[in-house]
VMD Tcl script that draws the C-alpha trace (Angstrom):
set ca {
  {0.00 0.00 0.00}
  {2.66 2.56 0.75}
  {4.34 1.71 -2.87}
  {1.05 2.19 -4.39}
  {1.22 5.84 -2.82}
  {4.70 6.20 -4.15}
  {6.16 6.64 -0.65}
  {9.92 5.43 -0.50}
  {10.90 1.75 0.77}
  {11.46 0.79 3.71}
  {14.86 -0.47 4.16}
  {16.86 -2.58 6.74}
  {20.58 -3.70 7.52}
  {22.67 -4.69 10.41}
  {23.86 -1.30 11.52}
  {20.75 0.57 11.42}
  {18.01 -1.93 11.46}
  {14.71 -0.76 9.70}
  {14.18 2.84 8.27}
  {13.12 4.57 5.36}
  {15.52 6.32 2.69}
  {13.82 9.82 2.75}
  {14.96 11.57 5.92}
  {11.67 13.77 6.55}
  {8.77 13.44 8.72}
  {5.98 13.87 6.19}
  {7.34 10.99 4.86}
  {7.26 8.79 7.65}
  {3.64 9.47 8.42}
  {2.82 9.12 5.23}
  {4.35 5.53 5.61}
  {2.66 4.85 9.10}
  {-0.86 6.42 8.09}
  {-0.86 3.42 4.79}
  {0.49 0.77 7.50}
  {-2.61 1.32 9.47}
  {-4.78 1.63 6.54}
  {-3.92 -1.54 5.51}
  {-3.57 -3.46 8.86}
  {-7.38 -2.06 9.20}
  {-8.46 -3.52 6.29}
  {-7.68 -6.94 7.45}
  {-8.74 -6.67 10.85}
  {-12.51 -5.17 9.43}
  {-12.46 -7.85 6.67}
  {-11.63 -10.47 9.95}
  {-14.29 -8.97 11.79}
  {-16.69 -9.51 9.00}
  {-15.90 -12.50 8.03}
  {-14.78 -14.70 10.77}
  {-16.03 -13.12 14.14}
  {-19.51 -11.32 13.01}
  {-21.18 -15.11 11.72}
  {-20.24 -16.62 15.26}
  {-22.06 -13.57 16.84}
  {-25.05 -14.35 15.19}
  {-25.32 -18.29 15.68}
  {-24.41 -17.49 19.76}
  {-25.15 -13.74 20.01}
  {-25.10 -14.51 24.28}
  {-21.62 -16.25 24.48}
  {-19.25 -13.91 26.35}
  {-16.49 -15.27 24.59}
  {-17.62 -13.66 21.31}
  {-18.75 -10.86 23.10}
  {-15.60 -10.07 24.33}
  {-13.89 -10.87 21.49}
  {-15.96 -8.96 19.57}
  {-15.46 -5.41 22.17}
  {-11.90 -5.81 21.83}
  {-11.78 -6.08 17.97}
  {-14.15 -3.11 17.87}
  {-11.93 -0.94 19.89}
  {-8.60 -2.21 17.56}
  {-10.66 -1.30 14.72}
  {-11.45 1.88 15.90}
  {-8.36 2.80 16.90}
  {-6.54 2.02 13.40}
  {-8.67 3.82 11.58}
  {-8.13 6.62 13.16}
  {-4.35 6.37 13.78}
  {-4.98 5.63 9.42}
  {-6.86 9.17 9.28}
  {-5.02 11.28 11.59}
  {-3.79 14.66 10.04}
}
mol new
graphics top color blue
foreach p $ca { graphics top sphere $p radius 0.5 }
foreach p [lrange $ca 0 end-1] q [lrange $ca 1 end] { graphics top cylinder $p $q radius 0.2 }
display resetview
């Protein structure tokens, strides 16, 4: 996703570990802000998918209720870490 947005690679090698090539801040939002996008995107497709059909065949089990608070909340909070200006 970053790529896509033509934001610069992330790199990584034994002396300095991970960073990115561009040395500016915009730039490393920019690279964070598609992260959580993406990340996001997964966790609402999960949540869909996976978590929101067991709801509905045992909408009282606490398991999947509790399951189901938490995701909201990590859901929530990507997309707006993904939005933030």
């Amino acid at each position: 996703m970053a790529a896509a947005k033509g934001l610069p690679p992330v790199t990584w090698d034994k002396t300095w570990g991970y960073r990115m090539l561009d040395d500016a801040p915009e730039v490393w939002i920019g690279y964070k802000r598609a992260f959580f996008e993406s990340v996001h995107h997964r966790v609402a497709n999960f949540i869909a998918g996976i978590l929101l059909p067991h709801q509905k065949k045992k909408p009282d089990d606490p398991y999947i209720r509790t399951v189901m608070a938490q995701m909201g909340a990590i859901e929530s909070t990507l997309h707006l870490l993904a939005s933030l200006e």
